[in-house]
Backbone as CSV, one residue per row, in Angstrom:
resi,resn,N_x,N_y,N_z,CA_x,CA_y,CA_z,C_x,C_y,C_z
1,UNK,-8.978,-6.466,-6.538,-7.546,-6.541,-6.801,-7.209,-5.573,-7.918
2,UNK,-6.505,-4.645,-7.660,-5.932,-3.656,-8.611,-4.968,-4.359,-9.963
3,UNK,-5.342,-4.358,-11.255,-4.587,-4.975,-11.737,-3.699,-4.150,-12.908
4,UNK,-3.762,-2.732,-12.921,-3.183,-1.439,-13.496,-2.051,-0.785,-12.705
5,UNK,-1.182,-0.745,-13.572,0.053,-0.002,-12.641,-0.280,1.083,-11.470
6,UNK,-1.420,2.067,-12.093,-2.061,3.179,-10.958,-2.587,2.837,-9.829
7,UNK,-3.461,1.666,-10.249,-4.024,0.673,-9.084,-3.387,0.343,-7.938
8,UNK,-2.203,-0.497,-8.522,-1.550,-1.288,-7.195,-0.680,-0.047,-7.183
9,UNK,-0.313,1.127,-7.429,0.856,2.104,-6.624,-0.040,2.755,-5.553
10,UNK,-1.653,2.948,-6.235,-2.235,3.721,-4.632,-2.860,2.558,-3.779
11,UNK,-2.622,0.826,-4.110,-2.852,0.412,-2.530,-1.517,0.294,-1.592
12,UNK,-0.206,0.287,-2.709,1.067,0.148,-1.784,1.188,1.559,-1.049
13,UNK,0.719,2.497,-1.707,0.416,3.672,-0.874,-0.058,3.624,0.263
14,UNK,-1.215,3.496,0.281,-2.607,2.831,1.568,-2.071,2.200,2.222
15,UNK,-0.834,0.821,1.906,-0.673,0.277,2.938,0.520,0.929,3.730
16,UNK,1.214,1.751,3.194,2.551,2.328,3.526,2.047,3.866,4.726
17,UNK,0.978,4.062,4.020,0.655,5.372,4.814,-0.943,4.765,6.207
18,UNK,-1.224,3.542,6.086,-2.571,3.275,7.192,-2.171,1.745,7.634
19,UNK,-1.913,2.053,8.963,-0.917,0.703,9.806,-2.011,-0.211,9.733
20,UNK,-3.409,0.800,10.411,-4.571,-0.722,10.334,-5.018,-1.199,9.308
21,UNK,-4.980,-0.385,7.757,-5.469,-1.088,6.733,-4.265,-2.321,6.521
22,UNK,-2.834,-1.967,6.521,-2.076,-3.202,6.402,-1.899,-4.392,7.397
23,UNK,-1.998,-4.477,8.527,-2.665,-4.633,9.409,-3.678,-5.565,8.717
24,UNK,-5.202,-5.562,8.191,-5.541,-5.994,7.804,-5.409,-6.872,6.710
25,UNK,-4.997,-6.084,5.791,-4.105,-6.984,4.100,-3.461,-7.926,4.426
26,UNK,-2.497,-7.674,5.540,-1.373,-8.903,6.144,-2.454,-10.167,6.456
27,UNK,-3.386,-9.697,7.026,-3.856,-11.231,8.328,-5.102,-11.540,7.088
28,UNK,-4.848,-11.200,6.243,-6.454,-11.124,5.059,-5.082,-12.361,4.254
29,UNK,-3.874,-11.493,3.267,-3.154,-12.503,3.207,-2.444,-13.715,3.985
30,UNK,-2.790,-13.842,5.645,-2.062,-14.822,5.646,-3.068,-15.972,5.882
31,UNK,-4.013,-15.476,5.843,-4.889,-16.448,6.265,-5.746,-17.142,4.848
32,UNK,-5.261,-16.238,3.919,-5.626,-16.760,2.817,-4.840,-18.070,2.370
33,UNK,-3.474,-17.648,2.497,-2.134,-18.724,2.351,-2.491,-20.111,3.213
34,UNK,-2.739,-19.783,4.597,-3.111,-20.601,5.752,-4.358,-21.771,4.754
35,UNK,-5.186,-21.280,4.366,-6.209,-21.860,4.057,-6.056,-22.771,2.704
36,UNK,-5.203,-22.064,1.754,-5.168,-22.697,0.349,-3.889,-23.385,0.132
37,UNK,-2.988,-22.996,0.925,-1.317,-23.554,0.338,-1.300,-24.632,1.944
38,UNK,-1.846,-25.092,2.185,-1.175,-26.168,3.577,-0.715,-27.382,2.578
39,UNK,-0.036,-28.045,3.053,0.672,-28.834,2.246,-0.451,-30.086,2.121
40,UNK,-1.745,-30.724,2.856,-2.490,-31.544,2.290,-2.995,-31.126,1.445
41,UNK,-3.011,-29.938,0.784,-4.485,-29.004,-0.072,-3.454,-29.461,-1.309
42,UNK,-2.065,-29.135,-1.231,-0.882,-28.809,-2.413,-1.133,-30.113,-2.817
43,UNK,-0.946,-31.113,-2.003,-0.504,-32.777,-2.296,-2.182,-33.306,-2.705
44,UNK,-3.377,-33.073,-2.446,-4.082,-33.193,-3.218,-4.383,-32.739,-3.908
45,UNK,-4.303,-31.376,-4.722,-3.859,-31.013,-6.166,-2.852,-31.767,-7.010
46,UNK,-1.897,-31.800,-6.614,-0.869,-32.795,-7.115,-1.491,-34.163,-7.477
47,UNK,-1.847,-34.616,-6.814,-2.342,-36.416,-6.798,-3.308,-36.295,-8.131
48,UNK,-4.554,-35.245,-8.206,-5.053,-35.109,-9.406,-4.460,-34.791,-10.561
49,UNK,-3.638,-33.837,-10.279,-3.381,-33.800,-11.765,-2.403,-34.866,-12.268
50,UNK,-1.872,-35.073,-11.867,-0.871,-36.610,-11.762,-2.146,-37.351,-12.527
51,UNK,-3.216,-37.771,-12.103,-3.960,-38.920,-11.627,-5.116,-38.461,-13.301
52,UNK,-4.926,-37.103,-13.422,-5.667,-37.099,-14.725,-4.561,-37.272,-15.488
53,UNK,-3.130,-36.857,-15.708,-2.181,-36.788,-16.647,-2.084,-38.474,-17.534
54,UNK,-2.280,-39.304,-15.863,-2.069,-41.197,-16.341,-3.068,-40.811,-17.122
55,UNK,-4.387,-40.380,-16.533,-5.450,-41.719,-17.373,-5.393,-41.038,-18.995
56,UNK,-5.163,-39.395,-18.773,-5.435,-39.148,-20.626,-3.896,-39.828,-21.136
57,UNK,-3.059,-40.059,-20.792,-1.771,-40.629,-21.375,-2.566,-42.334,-21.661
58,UNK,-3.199,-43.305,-21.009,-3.751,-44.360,-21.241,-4.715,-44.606,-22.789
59,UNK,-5.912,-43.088,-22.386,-6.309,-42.656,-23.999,-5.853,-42.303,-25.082
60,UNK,-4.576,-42.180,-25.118,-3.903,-42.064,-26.574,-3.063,-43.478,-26.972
C-alpha cells in the first residue's frame, strides 16, 4: 500500500492507464469488503467492544 503522495499518484496512474490491473484492484477490493464488512463480522465487533466497555466500566 503506497502511503506517500508519489506513491498513491503512480498507482491511480496504473489504474487509470491498465484496465486489467484495475480490473484486478476492483475484485481484490471488493472482495476484501465482501469478507470483512458483512454485517455479522460488524455486529460481532460491536457486541465485543460493547461487552468489554460493561465489564471495564464494572472495574472502576
Amino acid at each position: 500500500m503506497a502511503s506517500d503522495a508519489l506513491g498513491i499518484s503512480e498507482k491511480v496512474l496504473r489504474v487509470l492507464r491498465d484496465q486489467q490491473y484495475a480490473r484486478d484492484v476492483g475484485r481484490a477490493g471488493y472482495e476484501y469488503v465482501r469478507s470483512n464488512h458483512k454485517w455479522d463480522i460488524v455486529v460481532e465487533s460491536y457486541e465485543r467492544i460493547y461487552a468489554e466497555a460493561v465489564s471495564a466500566s464494572h472495574r472502576h
